[in-house]
C-alpha positions in Angstrom: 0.0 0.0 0.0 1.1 3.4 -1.3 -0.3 6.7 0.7 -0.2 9.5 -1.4 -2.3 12.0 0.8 -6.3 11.0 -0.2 -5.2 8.5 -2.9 -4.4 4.8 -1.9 -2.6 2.6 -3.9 -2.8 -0.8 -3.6 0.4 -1.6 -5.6 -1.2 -5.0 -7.4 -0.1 -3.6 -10.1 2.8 -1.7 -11.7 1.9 1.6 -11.5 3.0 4.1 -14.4 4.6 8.0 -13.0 3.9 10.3 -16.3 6.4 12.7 -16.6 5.7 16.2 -17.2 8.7 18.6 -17.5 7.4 22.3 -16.8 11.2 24.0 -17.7 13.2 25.0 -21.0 16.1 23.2 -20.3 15.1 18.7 -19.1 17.0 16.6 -21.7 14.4 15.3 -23.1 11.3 17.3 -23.7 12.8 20.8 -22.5 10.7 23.5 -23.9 7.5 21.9 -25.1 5.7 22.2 -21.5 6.9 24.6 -20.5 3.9 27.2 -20.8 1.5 26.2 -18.0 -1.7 25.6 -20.2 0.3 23.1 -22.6 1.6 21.4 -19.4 -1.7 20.9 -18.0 -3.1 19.6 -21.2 -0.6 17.4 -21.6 -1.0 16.0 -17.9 -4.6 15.5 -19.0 -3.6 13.3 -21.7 -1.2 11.3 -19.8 -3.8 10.5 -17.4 -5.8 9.7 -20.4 -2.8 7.6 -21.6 -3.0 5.0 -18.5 -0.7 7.2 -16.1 -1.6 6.7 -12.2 0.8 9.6 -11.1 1.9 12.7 -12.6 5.4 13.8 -11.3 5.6 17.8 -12.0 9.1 19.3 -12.6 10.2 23.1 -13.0 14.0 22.4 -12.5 15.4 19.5 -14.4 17.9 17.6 -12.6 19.5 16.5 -15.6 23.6 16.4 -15.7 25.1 20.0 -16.0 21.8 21.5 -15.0 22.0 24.7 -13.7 20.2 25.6 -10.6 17.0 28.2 -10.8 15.7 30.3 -8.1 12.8 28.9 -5.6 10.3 32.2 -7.2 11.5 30.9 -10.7 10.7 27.1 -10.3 7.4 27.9 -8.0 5.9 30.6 -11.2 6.7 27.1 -13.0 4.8 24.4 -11.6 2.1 26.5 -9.0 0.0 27.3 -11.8 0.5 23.5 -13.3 -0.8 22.2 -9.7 -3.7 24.2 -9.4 -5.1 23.5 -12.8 -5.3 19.1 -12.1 -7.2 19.1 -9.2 -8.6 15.9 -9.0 -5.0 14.3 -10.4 -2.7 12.2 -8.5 0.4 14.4 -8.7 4.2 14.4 -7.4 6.0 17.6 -7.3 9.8 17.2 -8.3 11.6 19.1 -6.1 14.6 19.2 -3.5 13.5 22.6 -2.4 12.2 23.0 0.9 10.2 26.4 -0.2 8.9 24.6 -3.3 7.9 21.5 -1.2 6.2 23.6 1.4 3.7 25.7 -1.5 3.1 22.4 -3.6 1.7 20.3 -0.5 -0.4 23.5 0.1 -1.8 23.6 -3.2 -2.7 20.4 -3.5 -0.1 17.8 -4.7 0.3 14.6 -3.3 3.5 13.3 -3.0 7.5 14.6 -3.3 10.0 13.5 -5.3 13.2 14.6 -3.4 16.4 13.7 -5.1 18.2 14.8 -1.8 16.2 12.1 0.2 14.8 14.7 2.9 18.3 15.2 3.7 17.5 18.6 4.1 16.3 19.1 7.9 13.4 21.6 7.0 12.4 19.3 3.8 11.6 16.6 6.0 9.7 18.4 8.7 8.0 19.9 5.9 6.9 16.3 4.7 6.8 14.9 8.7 3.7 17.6 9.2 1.7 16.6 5.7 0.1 13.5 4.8 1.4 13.4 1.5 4.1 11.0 0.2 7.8 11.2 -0.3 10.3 9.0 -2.7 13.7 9.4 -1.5 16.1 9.0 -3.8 19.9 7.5 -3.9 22.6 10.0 -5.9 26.3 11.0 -5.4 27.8 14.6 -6.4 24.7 17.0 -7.3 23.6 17.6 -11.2 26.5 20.5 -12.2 29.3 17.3 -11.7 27.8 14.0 -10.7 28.3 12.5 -14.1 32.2 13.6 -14.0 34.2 10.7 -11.9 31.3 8.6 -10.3 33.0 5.6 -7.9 31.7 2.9 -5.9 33.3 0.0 -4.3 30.7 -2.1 -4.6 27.3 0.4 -5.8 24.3 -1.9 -5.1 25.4 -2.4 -1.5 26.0 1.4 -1.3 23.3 2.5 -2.9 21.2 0.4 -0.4 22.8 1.3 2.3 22.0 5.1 2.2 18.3 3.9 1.2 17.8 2.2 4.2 18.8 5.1 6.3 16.9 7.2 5.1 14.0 5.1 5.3 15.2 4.9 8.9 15.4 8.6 9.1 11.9 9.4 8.0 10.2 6.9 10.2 12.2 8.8 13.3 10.7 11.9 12.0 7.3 10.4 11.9 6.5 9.7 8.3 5.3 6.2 8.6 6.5 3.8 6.2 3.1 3.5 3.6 3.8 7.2 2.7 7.3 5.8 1.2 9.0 5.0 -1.8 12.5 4.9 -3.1 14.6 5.3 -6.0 18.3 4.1 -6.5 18.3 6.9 -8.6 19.5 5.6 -12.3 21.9 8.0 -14.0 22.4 10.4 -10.8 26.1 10.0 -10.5 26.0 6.5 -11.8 28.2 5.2 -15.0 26.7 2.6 -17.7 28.4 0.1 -16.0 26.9 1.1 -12.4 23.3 1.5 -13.9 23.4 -2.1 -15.3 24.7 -3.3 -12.2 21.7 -1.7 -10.5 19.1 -2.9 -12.7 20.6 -6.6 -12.6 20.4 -6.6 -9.2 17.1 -4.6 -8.4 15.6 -7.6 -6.4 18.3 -6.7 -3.7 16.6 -3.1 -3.6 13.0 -4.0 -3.3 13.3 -5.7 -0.6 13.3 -3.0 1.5 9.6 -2.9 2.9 8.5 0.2 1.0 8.1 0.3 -2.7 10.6 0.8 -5.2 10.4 3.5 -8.3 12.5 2.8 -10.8 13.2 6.0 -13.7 14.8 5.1 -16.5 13.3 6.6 -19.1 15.0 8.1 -22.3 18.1 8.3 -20.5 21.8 8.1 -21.5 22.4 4.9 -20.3 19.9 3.6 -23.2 21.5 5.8 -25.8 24.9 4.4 -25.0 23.6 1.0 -25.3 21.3 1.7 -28.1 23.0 4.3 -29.8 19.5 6.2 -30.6 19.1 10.4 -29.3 17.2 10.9 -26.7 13.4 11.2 -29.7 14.4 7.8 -30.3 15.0 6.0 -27.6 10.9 4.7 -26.9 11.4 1.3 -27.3 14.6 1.2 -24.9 12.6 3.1 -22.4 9.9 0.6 -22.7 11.7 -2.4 -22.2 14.0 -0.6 -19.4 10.7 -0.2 -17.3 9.1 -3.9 -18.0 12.8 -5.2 -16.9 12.6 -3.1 -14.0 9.0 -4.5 -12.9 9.9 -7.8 -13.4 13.2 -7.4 -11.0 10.4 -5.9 -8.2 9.6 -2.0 -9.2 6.4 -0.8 -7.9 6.7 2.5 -10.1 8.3 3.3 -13.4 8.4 7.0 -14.1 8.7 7.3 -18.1 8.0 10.2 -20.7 6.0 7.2 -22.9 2.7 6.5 -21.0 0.8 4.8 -23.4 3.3 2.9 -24.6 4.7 1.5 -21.0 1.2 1.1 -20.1 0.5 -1.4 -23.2 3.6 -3.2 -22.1 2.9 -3.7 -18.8 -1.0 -5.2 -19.4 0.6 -7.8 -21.7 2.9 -8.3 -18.3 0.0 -8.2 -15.9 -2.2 -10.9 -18.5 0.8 -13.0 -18.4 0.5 -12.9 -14.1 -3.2 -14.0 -14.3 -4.3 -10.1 -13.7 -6.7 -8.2 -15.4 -4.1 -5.2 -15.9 
């Protein structure tokens, strides 16, 4: 069970994060949403699509990102929120000022890439009922992609998931308002990325669900070989691997598509998708 403020999910199924990129600048679709009325419509029609969540960005994260101001990313994605009531949505933030307008105008759960390891983001989370996905990355986006090394990154990655996890329950956010995310691509090479999604299992064991977002990133175009427009069907199959190794959540630009994927996987478990 997944509790994102008044929506319940009972995780039976996969469950399908649309993204929707409210900046000029994310790698992939930087610029096409970022007016708020084409934004909403096209949160609309990923709902339309088969998403359960829309996860609502006004800073991308992507490598070599530069940083905006909290009044710059809030004009961004304020007017985004207010116009889906009704919708399941995420805000994508690591802003404690951001985190602390979205819950007040609605949204239902935050997608931290610093984990709450900001003090005043998790109280800020602590005293809502909304829910958080803390996720796993090393440097921050201006150099995480320069020298990335691990000793062993599955076993680290887990390791700072499960305290975190540990340091969220001790500030009162029980464990159903949780997810994580080891955080594919955030200071990761090819090499650590596979490693990850070989060994996901070890991840989602961890008593709260696991999202996995791997959608259109570089990882597939270095394997692939295909720009970012082109990488659908690598994004695709990234997320159906990623369910079948234990994800609860696959965040992905291609709604419809992962959607049609993942009934053919839930027909194939005896479900009615």
């Amino acid at each position: 069970m997944l509790s994102c403020a008044q929506f319940q999910f009972d995780l039976s199924r996969p469950l399908v994060m649309g993204i929707v990129n409210a900046t000029p600048d994310s790698f992939s679709d930087g610029g096409l949403y970022n007016r708020h009325d084409a934004a909403i419509a096209y949160a609309r029609q990923l709902m339309e699509e088969g998403a359960d969540i829309i996860d609502i960005g006004g800073e991308s994260t992507r490598p070599g990102a530069q940083a905006v101001s909290v009044e710059e990313e809030l004009a961004r994605v304020l007017p985004v929120i207010e116009g889906l009531h009704g919708v399941p949505i995420s805000i994508d933030t690591f802003k404690p000022e951001v985190m602390k307008a979205a819950v007040a105008a609605g949204v239902h759960m935050i997608n931290d890439i610093n984990a709450l390891q900001d003090e005043a983001a998790m109280n800020i989370v602590a005293g809502s009922n909304v829910a958080v996905c803390l996720m796993h990355k090393q440097g921050n986006p201006q150099t995480m992609q320069q020298q990335p090394e691990y000793a062993d990154v599955v076993s680290e990655v887990g390791a700072f998931l499960r305290a975190r996890i540990e340091a969220a329950l001790a500030a009162g956010i029980a464990r159903e308002r949780m997810l994580i995310d080891p955080g594919f691509g955030f200071g990761k090479t090819l090499h650590h990325n596979l490693l990850l999604l070989r060994e996901l299992n070890e991840l989602a064991g961890m008593g709260v669900p696991l999202l996995a977002g791997l959608s259109r990133k570089s990882m597939l175009g270095a394997i692939t070989g295909q720009d970012t427009q082109h990488r659908m069907a690598a994004s695709v199959a990234a997320a159906l691997i990623a369910v079948q190794r234990g994800a609860s959540i696959v965040r992905v630009h291609d709604v419809k598509e992962t959607v049609d994927a993942l009934k053919i996987w839930n027909a194939i478990r005896g479900e009615k998708g």
